[in-house]
C-alpha positions as CSV (number, residue, x, y, z in Angstrom):
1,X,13.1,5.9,-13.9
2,X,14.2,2.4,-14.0
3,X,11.7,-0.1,-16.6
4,X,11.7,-2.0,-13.5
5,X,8.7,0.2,-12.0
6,X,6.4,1.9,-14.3
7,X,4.8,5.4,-13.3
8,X,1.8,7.0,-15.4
9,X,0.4,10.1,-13.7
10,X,-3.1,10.9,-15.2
11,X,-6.0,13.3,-13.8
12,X,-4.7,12.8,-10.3
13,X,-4.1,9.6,-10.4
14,X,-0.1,8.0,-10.4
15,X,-0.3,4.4,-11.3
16,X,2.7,2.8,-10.1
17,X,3.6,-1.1,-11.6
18,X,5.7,-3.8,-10.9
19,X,7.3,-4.7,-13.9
20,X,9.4,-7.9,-14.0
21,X,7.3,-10.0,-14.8
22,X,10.0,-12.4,-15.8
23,X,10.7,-12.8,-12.1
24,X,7.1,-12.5,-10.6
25,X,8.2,-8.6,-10.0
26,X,10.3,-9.5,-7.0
27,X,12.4,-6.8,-6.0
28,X,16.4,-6.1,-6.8
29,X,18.8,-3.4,-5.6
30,X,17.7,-1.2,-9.0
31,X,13.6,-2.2,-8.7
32,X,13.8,-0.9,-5.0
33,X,15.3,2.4,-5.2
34,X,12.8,3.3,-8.8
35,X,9.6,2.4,-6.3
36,X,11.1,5.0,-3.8
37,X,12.0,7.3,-6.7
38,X,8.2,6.9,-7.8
39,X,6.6,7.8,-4.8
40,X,8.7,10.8,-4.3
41,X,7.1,11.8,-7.8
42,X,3.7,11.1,-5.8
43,X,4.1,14.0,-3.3
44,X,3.6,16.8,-5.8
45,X,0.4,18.4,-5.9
46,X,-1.3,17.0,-9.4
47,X,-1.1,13.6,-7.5
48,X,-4.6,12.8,-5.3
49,X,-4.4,9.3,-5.4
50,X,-2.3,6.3,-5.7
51,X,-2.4,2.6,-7.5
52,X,-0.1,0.2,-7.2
53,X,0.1,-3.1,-9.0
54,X,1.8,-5.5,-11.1
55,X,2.4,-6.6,-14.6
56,X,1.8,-10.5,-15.4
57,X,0.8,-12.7,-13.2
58,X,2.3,-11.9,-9.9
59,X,1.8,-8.5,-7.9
60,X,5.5,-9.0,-6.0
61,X,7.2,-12.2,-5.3
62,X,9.1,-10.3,-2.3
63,X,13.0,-10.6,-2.3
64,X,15.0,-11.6,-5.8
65,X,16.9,-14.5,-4.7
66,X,19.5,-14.4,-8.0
67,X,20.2,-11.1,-5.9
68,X,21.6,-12.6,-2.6
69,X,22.7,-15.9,-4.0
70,X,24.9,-13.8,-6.6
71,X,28.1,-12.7,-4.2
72,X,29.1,-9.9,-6.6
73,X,25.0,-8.9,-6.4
74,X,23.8,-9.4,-2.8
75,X,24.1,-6.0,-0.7
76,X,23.2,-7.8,2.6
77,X,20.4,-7.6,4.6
78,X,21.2,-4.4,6.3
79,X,20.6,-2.6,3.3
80,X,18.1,-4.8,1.3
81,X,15.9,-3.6,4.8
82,X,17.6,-0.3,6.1
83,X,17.9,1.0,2.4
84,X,15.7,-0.9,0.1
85,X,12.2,-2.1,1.8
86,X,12.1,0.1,4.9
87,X,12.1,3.7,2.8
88,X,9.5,2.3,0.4
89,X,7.0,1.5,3.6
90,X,7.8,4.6,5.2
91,X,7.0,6.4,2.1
92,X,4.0,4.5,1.4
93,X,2.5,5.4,5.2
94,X,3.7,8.8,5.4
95,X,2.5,10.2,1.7
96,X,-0.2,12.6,2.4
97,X,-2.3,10.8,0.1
98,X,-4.4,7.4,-0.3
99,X,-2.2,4.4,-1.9
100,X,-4.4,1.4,-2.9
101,X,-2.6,-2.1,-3.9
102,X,-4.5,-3.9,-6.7
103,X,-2.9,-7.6,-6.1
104,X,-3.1,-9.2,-9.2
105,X,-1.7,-12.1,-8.5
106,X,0.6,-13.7,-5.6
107,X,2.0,-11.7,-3.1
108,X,5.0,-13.5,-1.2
109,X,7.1,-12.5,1.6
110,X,7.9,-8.6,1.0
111,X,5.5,-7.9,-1.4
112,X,2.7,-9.3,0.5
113,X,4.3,-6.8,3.4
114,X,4.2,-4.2,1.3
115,X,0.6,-5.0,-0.5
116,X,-0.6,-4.9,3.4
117,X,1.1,-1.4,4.4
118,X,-1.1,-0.1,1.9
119,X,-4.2,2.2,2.5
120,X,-6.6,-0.3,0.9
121,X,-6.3,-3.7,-0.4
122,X,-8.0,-5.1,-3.1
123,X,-7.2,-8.5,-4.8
124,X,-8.4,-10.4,-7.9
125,X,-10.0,-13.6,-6.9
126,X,-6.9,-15.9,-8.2
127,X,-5.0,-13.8,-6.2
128,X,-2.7,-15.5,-3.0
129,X,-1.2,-14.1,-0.5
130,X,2.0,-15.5,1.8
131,X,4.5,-15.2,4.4
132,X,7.5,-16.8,2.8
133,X,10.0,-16.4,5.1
134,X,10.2,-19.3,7.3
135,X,10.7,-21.6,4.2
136,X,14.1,-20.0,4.1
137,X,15.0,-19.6,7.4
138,X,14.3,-15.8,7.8
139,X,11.8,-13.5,9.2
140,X,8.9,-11.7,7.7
141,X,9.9,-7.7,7.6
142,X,8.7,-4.8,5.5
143,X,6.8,-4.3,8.2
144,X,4.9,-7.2,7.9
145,X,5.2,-8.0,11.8
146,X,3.8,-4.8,12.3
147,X,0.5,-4.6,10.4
148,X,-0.4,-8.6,10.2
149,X,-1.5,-9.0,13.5
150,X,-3.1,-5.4,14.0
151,X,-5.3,-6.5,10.7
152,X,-6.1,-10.3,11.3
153,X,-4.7,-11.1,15.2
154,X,-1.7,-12.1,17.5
155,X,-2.7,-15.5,16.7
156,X,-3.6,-15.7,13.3
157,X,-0.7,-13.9,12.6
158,X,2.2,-15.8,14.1
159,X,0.4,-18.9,13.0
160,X,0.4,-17.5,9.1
161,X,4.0,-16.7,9.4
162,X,5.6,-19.5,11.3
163,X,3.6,-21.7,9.1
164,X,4.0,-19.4,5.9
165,X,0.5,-20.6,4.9
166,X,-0.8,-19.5,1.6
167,X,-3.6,-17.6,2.0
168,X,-6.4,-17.2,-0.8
169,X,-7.7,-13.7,-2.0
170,X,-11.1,-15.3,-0.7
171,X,-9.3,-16.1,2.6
172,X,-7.3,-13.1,3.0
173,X,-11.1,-11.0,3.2
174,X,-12.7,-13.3,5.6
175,X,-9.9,-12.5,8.0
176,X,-9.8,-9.0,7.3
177,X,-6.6,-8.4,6.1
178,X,-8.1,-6.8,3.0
179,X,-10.5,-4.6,1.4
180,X,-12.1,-6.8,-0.7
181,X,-11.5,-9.7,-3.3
182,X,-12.9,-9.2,-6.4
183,X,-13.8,-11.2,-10.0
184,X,-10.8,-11.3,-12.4
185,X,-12.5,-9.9,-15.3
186,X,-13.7,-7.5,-13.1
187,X,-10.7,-6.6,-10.7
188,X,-8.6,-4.0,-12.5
189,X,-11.7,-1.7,-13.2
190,X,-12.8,-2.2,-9.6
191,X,-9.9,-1.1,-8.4
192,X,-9.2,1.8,-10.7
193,X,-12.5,3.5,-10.2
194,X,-11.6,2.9,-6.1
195,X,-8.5,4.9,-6.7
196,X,-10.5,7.5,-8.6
197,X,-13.3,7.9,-6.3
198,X,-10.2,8.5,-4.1
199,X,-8.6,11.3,-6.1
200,X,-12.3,12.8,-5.8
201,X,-12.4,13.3,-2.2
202,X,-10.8,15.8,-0.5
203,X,-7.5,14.8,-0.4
204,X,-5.8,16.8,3.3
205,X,-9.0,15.2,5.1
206,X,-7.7,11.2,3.5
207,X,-4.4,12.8,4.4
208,X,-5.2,13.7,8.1
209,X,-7.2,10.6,8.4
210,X,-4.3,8.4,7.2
211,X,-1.9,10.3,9.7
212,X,-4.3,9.5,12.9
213,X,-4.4,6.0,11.9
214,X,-0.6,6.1,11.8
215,X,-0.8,7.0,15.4
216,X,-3.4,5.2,16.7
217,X,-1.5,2.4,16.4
218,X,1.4,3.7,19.2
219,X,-1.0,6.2,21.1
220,X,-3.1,6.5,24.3
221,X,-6.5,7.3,24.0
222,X,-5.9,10.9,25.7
223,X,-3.3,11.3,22.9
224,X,-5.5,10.5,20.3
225,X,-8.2,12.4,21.5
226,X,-5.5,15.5,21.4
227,X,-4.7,14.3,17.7
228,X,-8.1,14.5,16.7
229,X,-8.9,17.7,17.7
230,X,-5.8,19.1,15.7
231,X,-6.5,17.4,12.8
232,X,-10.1,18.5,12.6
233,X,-9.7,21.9,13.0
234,X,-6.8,21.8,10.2
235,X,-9.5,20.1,8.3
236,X,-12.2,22.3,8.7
237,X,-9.9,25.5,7.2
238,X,-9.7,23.8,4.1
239,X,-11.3,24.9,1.0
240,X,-12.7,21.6,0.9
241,X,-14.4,21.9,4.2
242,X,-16.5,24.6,2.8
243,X,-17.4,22.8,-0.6
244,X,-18.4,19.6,1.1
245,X,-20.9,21.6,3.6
246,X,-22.5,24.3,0.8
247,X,-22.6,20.8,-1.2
248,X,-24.5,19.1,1.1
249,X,-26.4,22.5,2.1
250,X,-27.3,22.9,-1.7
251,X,-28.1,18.9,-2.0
252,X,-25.6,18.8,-4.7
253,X,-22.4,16.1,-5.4
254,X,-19.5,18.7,-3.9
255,X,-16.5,19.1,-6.4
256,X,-13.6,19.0,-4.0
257,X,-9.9,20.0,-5.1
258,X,-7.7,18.9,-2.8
259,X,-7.2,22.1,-0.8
C-alpha cells in the first residue's frame, strides 16, 4: 500500500485516508490506484463498514495538477478517468457495504465527486465543497454529473458547476447534498460512531439497500417493484433477519453479525 492512502481495519471498521497533505490530498497516478487497492481490501468479510477521510486540512483537492503539467508525468485523460477515478467510484457504489466520507476540509473538483458518490456525507463545519472544473476549462467527472443533480437538482446543479461556486459545509446541507454538517471539535467523533453504528447493523440488508438505490436511479417503477421483492426475500434468509425480529420480539438491542 502506497503512504499515499492510509488503511486501518479495526472491529469492522476500515478507515481509509487521504494522505498528502502537502498537496491538499489531490490525487496522482500512485494515490489513485492505492485507493482502489484499499477498497478491494474492504470486500473481505471482517470489513462492515467504511470511513473515508483526509489528513490536514483538505479532504481531496481533486486532480494533481504537477501531474498533467509534468509531460514525462501526465497519463492523459483517458486513463486519469477510464483507469484512475472511474474504478474508485465504481468500487465505492458497488461494495456490498456502507462507505461514509468524513470531509474535513475542502473538497474540489474530483474529490468533491467522489466525497458525493459516497453512502453518507458528513462534513466539519469549516468544511467547502466545489466544482472546479470550469476554472480550467474542463468538465466535472467522477461521476459528479451523475449524482449532483439527483441530490440537489437539474438547476442547482448546472448552476454549481458552470459557475464552480464554492459551496459551504452549512450550504452543502441546506441543499441536500449531504448528511449533515457538523462542529469541528466535534466532527471526527460524529462521524466515527456513524460509521460504527453502521458496522452494527446488519450489513447484507445496508448491502441490498445500497444496490436498490443503485438501480433506482436507471429503473422503472415495475422494475423496481421486481427488485424489491428479490432483495427482501434474500434479506429475510439471513441470520440477521432472525436476530432483528426475536430482538424486537424479546424487547432487547439485537446483536447482528453480518450474515
Amino acid at each position: 500500500m502506497s503512504e499515499s492512502i492510509q488503511l486501518e481495519i479495526n472491529n469492522g471498521i476500515a478507515e481509509i485516508t487521504f494522505n498528502r497533505p502537502q498537496v491538499f490530498n489531490s490525487f496522482n497516478k500512485e494515490m489513485a490506484f492505492a485507493m482502489q487497492d484499499a477498497l478491494d481490501r474492504c470486500v473481505q468479510d471482517d470489513v462492515r463498514a467504511v470511513l473515508i477521510t483526509g489528513n490536514g486540512k483538505a479532504f481531496c483537492a481533486g486532480q494533481d495538477i504537477q501531474e498533467i503539467t509534468n509531460p514525462d508525468l501526465n497519463p492523459g485523460f483517458k486513463a486519469i478517468l477510464d483507469d484512475h477515478y472511474n474504478p474508485i467510484v465504481l468500487k465505492i457504489r458497488n461494495l456490498g457495504k456502507p462507505v461514509v466520507a468524513a470531509v474535513n476540509g475542502v473538497a474540489a473538483g474530483a474529490g468533491a465527486n467522489l466525497a458525493l458518490c459516497c453512502d453518507i456525507v458528513i462534513a466539519t463545519e469549516s468544511a467547502t465543497f466545489i466544482q472546479a472544473f470550469s476554472k480550467i476549462g474542463l468538465i466535472p467527472d467522477s461521476a459528479g454529473t451523475f449524482f449532483l443533480p439527483r441530490l440537489i437538482g437539474f438547476g442547482k446543479a448546472s448552476a454549481t458547476m458552470m459557475l464552480a461556486d464554492k459551496i459551504t459545509a452549512i450550504e452543502a446541507d441546506q441543499l441536500g447534498m449531504i448528511y449533515k454538517v457538523v462542529k469541528d471539535d466535534e466532527f471526527l467523533a460524529f462521524a466515527k460512531a456513524t460509521t460504527k453504528k453502521l458496522a452494527e447493523l446488519p450489513t447484507i440488508a445496508l448491502a441490498n439497500t445500497k444496490k436498490a438505490l443503485n438501480e433506482s436511479m436507471t429503473n422503472t417503477m415495475e422494475q423496481q417493484l421486481a427488485l424489491e421483492s428479490k432483495l427482501q426475500i434474500a434479506s429475510a434468509s439471513t441470520d440477521d433477519y432472525q436476530e432483528g425480529v426475536a430482538a424486537f420480539v424479546e424487547k432487547r438491542k439485537p446483536e447482528f453479525k453480518g450474515k
